[in-house]
C-alpha positions in Angstrom: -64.5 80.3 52.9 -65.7 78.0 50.4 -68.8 75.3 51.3 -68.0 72.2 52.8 -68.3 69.5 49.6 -70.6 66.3 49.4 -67.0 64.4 48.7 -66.1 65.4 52.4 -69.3 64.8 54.3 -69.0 61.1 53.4 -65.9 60.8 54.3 -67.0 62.2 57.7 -69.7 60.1 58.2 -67.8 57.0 57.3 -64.9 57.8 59.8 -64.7 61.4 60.5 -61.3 63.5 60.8 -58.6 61.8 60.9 -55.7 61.7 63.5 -52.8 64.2 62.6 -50.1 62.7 61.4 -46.4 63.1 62.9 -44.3 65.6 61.7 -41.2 63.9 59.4 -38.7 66.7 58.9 -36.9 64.4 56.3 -40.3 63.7 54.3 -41.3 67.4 54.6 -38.3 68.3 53.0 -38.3 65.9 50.3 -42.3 65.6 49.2 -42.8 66.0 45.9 -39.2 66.0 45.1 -37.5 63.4 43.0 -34.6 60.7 44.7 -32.1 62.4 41.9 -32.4 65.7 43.4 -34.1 67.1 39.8 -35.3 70.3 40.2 -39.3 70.1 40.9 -42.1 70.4 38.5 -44.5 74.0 39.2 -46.7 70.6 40.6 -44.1 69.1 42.7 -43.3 72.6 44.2 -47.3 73.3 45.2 -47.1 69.4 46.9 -44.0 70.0 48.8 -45.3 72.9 50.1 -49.1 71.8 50.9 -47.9 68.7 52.7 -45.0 71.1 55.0 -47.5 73.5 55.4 -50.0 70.9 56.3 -47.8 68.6 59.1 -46.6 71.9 60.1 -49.9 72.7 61.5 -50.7 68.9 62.9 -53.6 68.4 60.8 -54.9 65.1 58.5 -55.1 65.7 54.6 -58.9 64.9 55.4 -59.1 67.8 58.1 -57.8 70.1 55.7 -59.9 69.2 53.1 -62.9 69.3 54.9 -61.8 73.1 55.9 -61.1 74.4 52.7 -64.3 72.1 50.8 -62.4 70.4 48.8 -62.9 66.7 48.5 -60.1 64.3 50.1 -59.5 63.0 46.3 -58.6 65.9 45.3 -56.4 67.0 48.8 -54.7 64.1 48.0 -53.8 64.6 44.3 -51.9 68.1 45.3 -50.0 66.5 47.7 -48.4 64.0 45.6 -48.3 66.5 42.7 -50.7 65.3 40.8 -53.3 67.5 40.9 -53.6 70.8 38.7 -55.4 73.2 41.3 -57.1 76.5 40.5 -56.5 80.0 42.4 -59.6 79.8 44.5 -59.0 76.1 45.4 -55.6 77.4 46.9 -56.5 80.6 48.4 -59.2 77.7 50.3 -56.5 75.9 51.1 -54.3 79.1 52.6 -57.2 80.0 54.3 -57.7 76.5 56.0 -54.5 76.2 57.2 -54.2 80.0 58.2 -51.3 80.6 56.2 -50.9 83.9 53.3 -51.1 82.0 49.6 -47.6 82.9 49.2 -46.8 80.2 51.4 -47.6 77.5 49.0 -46.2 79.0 46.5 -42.7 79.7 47.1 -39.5 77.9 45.7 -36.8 77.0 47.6 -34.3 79.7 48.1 -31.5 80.5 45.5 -29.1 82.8 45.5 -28.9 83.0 42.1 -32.0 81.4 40.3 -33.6 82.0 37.0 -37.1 81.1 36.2 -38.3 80.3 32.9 -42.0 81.9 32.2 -43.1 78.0 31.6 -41.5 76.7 35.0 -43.4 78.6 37.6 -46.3 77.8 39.7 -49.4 79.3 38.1 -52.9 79.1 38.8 -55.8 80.0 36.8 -59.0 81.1 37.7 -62.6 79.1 37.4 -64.7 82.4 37.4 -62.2 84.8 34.3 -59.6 84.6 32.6 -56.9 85.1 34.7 -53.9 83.6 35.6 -51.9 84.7 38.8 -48.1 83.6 39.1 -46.6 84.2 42.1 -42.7 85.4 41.5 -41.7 86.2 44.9 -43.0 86.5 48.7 -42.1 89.8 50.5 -39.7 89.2 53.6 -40.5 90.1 56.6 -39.7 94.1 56.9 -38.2 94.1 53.9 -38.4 97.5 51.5 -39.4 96.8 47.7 -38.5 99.6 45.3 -39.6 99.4 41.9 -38.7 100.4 38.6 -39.7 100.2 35.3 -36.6 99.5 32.6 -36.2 100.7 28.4 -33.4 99.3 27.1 -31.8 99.0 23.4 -28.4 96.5 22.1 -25.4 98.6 22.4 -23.1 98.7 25.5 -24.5 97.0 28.9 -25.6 98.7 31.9 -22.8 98.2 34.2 -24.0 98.6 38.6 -22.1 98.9 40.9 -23.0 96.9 44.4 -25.8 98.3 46.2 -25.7 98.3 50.2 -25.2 94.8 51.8 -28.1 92.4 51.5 -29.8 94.2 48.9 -31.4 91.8 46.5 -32.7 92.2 42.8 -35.6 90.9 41.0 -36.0 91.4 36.9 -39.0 90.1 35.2 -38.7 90.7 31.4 -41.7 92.2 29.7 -40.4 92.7 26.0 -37.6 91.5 24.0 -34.5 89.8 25.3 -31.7 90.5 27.8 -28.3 89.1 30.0 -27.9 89.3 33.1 -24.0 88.8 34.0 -23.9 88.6 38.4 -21.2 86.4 40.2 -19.7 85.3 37.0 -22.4 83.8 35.5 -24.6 85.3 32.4 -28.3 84.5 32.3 -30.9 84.8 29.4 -34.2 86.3 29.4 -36.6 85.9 27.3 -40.2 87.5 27.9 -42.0 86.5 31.3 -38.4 85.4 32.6 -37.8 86.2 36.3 -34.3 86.3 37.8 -33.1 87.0 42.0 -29.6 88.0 42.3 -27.7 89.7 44.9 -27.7 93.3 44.4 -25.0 94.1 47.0 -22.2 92.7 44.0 -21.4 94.1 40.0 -23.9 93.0 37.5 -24.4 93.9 34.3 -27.5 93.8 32.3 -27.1 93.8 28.0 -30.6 93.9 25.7 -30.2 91.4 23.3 -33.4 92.7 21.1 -34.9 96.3 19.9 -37.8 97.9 22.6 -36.1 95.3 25.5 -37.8 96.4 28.8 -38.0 95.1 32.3 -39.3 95.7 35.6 -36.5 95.5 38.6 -37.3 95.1 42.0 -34.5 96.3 44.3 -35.3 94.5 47.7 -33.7 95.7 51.1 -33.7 95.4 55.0 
C-alpha cells in the first residue's frame, strides 16, 4: 500500500473524511459519459468506473484518496476523466477500495466490439518502461484456451459455431486481418482486439504477408 501523501493529511486536518455520498444508479451509470451517448474516451472509461466502484463501496472521493495516498486533487481529476493515472496509482486505488484492477478497467459489455490499439485504457508505469493494457477480465469460472495463429492472403478460415456461449477474443500481433461474425466484417490492424460470439460462423481472412494473432476461446 502506498504512503499516505502530505496532499491528504491537510485535507484531514482541515475537515477530515468526508461523509459517503448516496449511491445514484442513474449518475453511476452515466459518469464520465457524454449526454450524446459518444462512445467514452480510455479516460472517461477509468472515471466511470472509479466513481461506480467508489459509491458502490459508500466511501467519499477524500476517503479513498487518503487510502490509496493519493492526493484529493488528483482523486478528483480521475473521476471526471481528467486525470492521466499511472499503473501503481491504480493498483492503489484497487487496493483501497478492495476491488481486483480489472475492475476499473473494464468497458461496457459488447457483443460484438472491436477495439482499436489507440482506444483502450492503458497505463504506464513510473518505475520502467512498461505499459499494461488490460483487454479483458476473466469471468467468473470461465475456461480460457489459448492459441497462437500464422496466417497468409489466400482463402479465409471458415469456423463452424463452437458450443453455446463460447466467446472469442483476437488480438492481432502482425499484419492485417477480417473478421466476418453476425454479418458484419471487422479490420485489424496490429494491437487490435475484437470479442465475438464463438457459438455462431465466422470467418477470419489475412489481409497482409506473416498475419498472426493470438485467439482466446472463452467458455463456461
Amino acid at each position: 500500500m502506498t504512503s499516505r501523501s502530505n496532499v491528504d493529511s491537510l485535507n484531514d486536518s482541515q475537515g477530515g473524511t468526508e461523509p459517503a455520498e448516496t449511491v445514484d444508479d442513474h449518475a453511476v451509470g452515466e459518469a464520465g459519459s457524454s449526454a450524446s451517448g459518444a462512445a467514452l474516451s480510455p479516460s472517461q472509461q477509468i472515471a466511470a468506473a472509479l466513481k461506480r466502484e467508489r459509491l458502490r463501496a459508500g466511501l467519499s472521493l477524500s476517503e479513498v484518496a487518503r487510502r490509496a495516498g493519493v492526493g484529493k486533487s488528483t482523486m478528483s481529476g480521475l473521476e471526471t476523466g481528467s486525470g492521466n493515472p499511472s499503473l501503481e496509482t491504480m493498483w492503489a486505488l484497487a487496493a483501497a477500495l478492495d476491488i481486483p484492477l480489472a475492475r476499473l478497467l473494464d468497458p461496457p459489455p459488447h457483443e460484438v466490439a472491436l477495439q482499436h490499439v489507440g482506444d483502450m485504457p492503458s497505463l504506464p508505469s513510473t518505475t520502467a518502461n512498461y505499459v499494461a493494457t488490460l483487454l479483458s477480465p476473466s469471468p467468473t469460472n470461465a475456461r480460457r484456451d489459448v492459441y497462437f495463429i500464422q496466417a497468409e492472403p489466400g482463402e479465409p478460415r471458415e469456423s463452424q459455431p463452437h458450443p453455446q456461449g463460447t466467446i472469442e477474443h483476437v488480438i492481432l500481433g502482425r499484419g492485417a486481418a477480417r473478421i466476418e461474425v453476425l454479418g458484419k466484417s471487422y479490420d485489424l490492424g496490429v494491437g487490435d482486439y475484437l470479442t465475438h460470439p464463438g457459438d455462431q460462423p465466422h470467418r477470419f481472412t489475412a489481409l497482409a504477408p506473416g498475419t498472426n494473432a493470438v485467439f482466446v476461446v472463452e467458455s463456461t
